[in-house]
N, C-alpha and C positions, 0 to 999 in steps of 0.2 A: 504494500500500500504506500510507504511512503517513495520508494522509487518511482511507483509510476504518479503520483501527486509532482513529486519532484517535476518528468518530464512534461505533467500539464501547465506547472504553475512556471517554471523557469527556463524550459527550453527545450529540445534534443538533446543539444550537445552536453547540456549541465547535467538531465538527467540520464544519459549513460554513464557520466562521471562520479554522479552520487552510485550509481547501482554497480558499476564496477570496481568504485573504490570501495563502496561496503563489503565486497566480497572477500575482496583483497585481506583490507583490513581484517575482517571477519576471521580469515585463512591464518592469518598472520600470527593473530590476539590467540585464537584457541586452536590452532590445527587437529583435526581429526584425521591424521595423511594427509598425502601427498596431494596438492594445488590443483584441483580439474579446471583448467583453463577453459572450458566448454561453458563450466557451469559460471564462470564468471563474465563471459559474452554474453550469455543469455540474460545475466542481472543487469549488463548493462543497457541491452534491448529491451527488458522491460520497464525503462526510462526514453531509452528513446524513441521509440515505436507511439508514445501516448503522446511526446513529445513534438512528433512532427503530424500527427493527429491534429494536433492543435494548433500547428502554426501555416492551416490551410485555414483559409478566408472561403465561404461559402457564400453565394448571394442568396440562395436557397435556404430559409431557414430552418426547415426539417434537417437537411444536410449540416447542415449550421451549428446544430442542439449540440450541447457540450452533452450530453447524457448520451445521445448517438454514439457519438464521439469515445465516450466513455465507456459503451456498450461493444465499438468498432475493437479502440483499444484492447479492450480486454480478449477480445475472441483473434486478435492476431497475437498477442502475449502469450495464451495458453497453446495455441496452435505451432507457435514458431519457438517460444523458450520452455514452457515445460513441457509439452505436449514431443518436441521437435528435439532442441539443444539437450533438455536435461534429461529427459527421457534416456536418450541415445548417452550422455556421459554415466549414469549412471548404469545403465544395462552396461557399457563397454566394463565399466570399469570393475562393477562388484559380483557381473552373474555368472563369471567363470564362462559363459557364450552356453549354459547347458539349456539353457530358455532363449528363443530367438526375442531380437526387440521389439518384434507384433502382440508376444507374450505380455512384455514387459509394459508396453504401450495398452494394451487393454486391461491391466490391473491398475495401473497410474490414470489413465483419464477418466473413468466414474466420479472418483472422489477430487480427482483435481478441476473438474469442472465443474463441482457443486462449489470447492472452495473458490474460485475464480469468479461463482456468480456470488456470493457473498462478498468477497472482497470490492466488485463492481457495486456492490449496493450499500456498503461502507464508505467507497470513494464519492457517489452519487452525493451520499448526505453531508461528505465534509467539503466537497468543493466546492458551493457557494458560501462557507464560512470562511473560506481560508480565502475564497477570492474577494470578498468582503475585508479580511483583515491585512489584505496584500492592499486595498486602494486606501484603506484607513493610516496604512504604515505609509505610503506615496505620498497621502494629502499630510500628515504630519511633517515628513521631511521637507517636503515644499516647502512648508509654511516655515520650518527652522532656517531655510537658507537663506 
């Protein structure tokens, strides 16, 4: 959730930078093994992916809808990083290959599609508040310069 807020509220490039430096970080601080560099491209696409979501200008306002938008994001997140990147780093790496990745793929996307609509329905309810306190922080600095 906060990576891809990240890539709706600040940008593409910032939010692959938060998701791939979290990972990083993450790797770093507690290592559980060795680094899957897979799994840290995919954190960082699921900043940039909502990220450049967002910084398409619709005249169309159904097309428009940050919730669309939001709805868009999420189902190219699940499909292309857990569904796709982490799916595939995690079978390469932990299943010995004695289950092929279609295996591996049809036990991980049940549940990770219920958590993916959840997490869409978390972001749904903070984005107008954080976009709220992003123009509240704006009109404040304004006013101090």
């Amino acid at each position: 959730i906060p990576v891809f807020l990240a890539g709706i509220l600040l940008g593409p490039a910032e939010g692959f930078t938060v998701g791939f430096a979290g990972d990083l970080l993450g790797a770093l601080i507690a290592p559980k093994g060795a680094y899957m560099p897979l799994i840290g491209l995919a954190s960082g696409l699921m900043g940039l992916i909502p990220g450049l979501l967002f910084s398409f200008k619709f005249k169309n306002k159904i097309l428009g809808s940050p919730y669309l938008k939001i709805a868009a994001g999420m189902t190219l997140v699940l499909a292309v990083c857990t569904a796709g990147l982490n799916t595939f780093s995690l079978w390469w790496w932990f299943s010995s290959h004695s289950k092929t990745f279609w295996v591996y793929l049809g036990l991980r996307l049940p549940w990770q599609s219920l958590i993916a609509a959840g997490n869409a329905a978390v972001i749904c309810g903070l984005y107008p508040l954080l976009l709220a306190a992003m123009k509240a922080l704006k009109r404040h600095n304004a006013k101090e310069s």
